[in-house]
N, C-alpha and C positions, 0 to 999 in steps of 0.2 A: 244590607247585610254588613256584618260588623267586621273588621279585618283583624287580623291575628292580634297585632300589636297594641291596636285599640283595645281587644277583649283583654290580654294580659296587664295593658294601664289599669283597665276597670275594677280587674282584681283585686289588682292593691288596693286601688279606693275603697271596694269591697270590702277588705280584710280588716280594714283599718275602722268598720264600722263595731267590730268589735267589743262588746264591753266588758266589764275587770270589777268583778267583785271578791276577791279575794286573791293570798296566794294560797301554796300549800308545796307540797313534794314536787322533786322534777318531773313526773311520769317516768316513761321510757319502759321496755321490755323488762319482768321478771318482778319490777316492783304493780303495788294495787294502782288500781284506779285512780287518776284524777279526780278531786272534787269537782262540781260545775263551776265554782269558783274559779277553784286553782287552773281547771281548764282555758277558762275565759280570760283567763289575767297570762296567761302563756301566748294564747291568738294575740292579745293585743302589745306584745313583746314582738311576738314573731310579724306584727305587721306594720309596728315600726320600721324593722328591717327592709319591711314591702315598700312600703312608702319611700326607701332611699333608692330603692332600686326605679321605685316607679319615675321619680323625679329626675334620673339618671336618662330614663329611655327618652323622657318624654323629650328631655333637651339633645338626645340624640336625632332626632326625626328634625335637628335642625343644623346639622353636619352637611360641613360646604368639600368634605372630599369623603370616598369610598372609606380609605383606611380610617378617620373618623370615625363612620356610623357601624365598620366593621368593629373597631375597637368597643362602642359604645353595646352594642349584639353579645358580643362575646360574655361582657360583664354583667349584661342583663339576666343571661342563660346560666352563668355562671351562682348568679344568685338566686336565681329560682332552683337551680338544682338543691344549691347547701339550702337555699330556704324551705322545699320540699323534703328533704331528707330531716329537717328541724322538725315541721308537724308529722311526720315518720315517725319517728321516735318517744312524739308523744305517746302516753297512755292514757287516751281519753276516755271519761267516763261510757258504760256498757254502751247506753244508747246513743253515741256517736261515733261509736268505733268505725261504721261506715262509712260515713260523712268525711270523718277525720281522714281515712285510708285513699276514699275516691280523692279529696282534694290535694293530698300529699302527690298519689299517681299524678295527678293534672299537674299540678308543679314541677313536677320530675320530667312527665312527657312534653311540656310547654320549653322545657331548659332542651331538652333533646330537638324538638322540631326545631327551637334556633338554631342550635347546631349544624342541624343538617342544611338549613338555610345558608349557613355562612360563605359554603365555595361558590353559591350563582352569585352571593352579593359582592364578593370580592371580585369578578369578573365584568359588574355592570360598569360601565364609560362612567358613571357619574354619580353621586350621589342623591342627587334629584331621581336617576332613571332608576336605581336600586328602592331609593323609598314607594316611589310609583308602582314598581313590580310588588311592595312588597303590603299596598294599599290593596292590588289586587286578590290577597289572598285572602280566602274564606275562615272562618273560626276552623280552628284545629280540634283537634280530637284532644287534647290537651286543657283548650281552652274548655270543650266541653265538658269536661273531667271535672275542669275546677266548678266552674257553675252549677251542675248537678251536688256539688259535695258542699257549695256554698249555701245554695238550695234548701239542703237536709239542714245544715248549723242553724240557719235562719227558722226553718221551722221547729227547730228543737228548742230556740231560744238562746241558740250561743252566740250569735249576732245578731245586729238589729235590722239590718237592711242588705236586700241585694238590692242593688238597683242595672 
């Protein structure tokens, strides 16, 4: 079974499968539709962004004290949030609006479950015992969130692979 932290690395790797055939308009509420392009070529903006965060975590899982890998949490969550509020605001074309909607939720609830993670981790003796606790933990409902919404992109065609 995959553990939270793992499933939110993956994501990124995910996001960043992304491909960019065009631009076009910002999206966002009130204006039309993104092109498939302009859609595609925003994923793969927004998952550059993933990719720093992702690189961020993944060197935190090698933090030699608590306030470390708490510091490294906070920032993670803290970019999943802005970066789920980022594909929020898209206006992706009709037939993605779901997809679009589910994986911005996952982002948003993935930034939250850190969150709520953050007062056991700040308590654990160690930063080895805190990463171990936090090996233990099952995909989130967050993480599910994204994967269903990465899911729908991939078989719409606005990315190329989930893996």
């Amino acid at each position: 079974m995959r553990v939270w932290w793992v499933f939110a690395v993956t994501l990124v790797l995910l996001v960043s499968a992304c491909g960019s055939s065009g631009g076009g308009g910002t999206g966002g509420s009130g204006s039309s539709p993104l092109s498939a392009g302009a859609y595609k070529a925003h994923l793969k903006t927004i998952a550059k962004e993933s990719d720093t965060a992702q690189h961020a975590v993944e060197k935190g899982f090698r933090a030699t004290s608590v306030p470390q890998l708490v510091t490294v949490l906070t920032a993670f969550g803290t970019a999943e949030s802005r970066i789920g509020d980022e594909v929020a605001a898209l206006n992706p074309p009709t037939n993605a609006e779901a997809a679009n909607n589910e994986l911005a939720k996952g982002q948003q609830d993935t930034a939250s479950e850190v969150q709520a993670l953050l007062p056991r981790i700040k308590k654990m003796p160690s930063a080895q015992a805190a990463i171990a606790y936090l090996s233990k933990k099952s995909t989130t409902k967050g993480g599910h969130e994204i994967d269903q919404g990465l899911a729908k992109l991939k078989q719409l065609g606005y990315i190329k692979s989930v893996s």
